[in-house]
N, C-alpha and C positions, 0 to 999 in steps of 0.2 A: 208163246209162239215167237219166233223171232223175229225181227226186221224185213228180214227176206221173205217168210212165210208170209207173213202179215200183206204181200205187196203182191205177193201170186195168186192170194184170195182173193183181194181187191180189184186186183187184175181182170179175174176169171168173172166175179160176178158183174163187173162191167159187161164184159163180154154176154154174158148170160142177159142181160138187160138188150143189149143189143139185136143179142138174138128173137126177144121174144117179140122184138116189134118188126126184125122179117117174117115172122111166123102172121103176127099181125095182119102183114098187108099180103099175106098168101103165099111167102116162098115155103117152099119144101126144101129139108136138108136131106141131099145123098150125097151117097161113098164116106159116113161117118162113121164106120169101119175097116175102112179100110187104111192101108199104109201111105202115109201124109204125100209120098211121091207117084200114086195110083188115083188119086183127087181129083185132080183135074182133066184127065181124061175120063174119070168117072163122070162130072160136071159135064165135059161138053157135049159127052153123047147120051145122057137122058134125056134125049128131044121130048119125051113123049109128055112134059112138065113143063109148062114155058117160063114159068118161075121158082127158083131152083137156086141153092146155093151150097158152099161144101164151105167150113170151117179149116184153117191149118193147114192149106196150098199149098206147096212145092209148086214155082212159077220160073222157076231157072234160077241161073248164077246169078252173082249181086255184084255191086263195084269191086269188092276184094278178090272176086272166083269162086265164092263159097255159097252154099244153096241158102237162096231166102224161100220164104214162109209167109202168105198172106193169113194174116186171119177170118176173113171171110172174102170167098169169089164168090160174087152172085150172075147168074146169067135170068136177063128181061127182057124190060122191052125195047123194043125198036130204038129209043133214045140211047142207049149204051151199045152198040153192033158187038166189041168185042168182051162184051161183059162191064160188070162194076166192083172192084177192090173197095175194101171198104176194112181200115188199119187201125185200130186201140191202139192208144200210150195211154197209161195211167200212172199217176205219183201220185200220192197222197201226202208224203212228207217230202223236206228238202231231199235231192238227187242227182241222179245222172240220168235221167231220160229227157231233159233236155239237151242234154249233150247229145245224142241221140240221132237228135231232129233233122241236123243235115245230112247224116250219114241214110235217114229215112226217104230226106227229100230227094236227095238222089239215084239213089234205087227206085224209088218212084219214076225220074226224068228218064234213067236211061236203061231199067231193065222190068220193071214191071209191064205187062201184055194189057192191061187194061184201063181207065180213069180209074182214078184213086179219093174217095172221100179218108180224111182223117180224122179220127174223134179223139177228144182229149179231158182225161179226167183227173179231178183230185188238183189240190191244193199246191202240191208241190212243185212245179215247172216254174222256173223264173217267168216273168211279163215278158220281159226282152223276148227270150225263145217263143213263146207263142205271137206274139205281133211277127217277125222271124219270118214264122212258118206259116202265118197269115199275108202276110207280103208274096209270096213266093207263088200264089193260088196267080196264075193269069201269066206269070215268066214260067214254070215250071206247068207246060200246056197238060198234063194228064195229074195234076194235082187238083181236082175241081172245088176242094171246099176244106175248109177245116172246121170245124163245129167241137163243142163241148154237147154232150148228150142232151138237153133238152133244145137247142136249136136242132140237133139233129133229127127229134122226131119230127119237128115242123120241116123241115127238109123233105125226110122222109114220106110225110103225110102228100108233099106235092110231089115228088118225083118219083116214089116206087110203088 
């Protein structure tokens, strides 16, 4: 498998771990069929579920003009009114997904719709960039947390 293979698996099954512990605390996934730009209007009008999330978002234009993509919108409780973003970076080897991080963080500040949790996995990310994009939680007012996956079930366990 190649380099790049190797990092979409890696990727995906983080993601997959992620998933299982919204499932966990009771959300349900819709519009998982449907076309990534139909998502979120699928999301926000399944009232009839009050814990609820859609994978692979179309959330509007990004700093460049070009469509970004959450990987999980969740709609809850009362604590998040317009929802909770919740964004995978994974590296397992040295890379450029810390190079990334600002180009993330700002799409965060000024064109994502909802707070934003960040998880961050694998080995590969310089210190530098994650101390970075931990700094940034409290200047960057809709970036509420950055977690590596097992802080973030302890997050998770108090807040969703």
């Amino acid at each position: 498998m190649t380099q790049g293979g190797k990092a979409v698996t890696s990727g995906k099954r983080f993601e997959n771990n992620v998933e299982r512990i919204l499932q966990g605390h009771g959300y349900v996934q819709v519009g998982h069929d449907l076309p990534r730009k139909q998502k979120l209007e699928c999301l926000l009008s399944s009232t009839n579920l009050p814990k609820r999330y859609a994978t692979q978002v179309h959330v509007g234009d990004g700093i460049y003009g070009t469509d970004i993509y959450v990987d999980f919108y969740l709609i809850c409780s009362a604590s998040f009114d317009s929802g909770l973003i919740i964004q995978c970076q994974s590296q397992q080897t040295g890379g450029s997904v810390d190079e990334k991080l600002p180009y993330l963080n700002l799409n965060i500040q000024d064109c994502y719709p909802a707070p934003t949790v960040v998880l961050l996995d694998g080995e590969g990310m310089k210190p530098g960039a994650i101390d970075w994009l931990k700094a940034q939680v409290g200047v960057n007012q809709k970036l509420l947390a950055v977690h590596n996956f097992k802080s973030f079930v302890a997050w998770a366990d108090k807040n969703l």
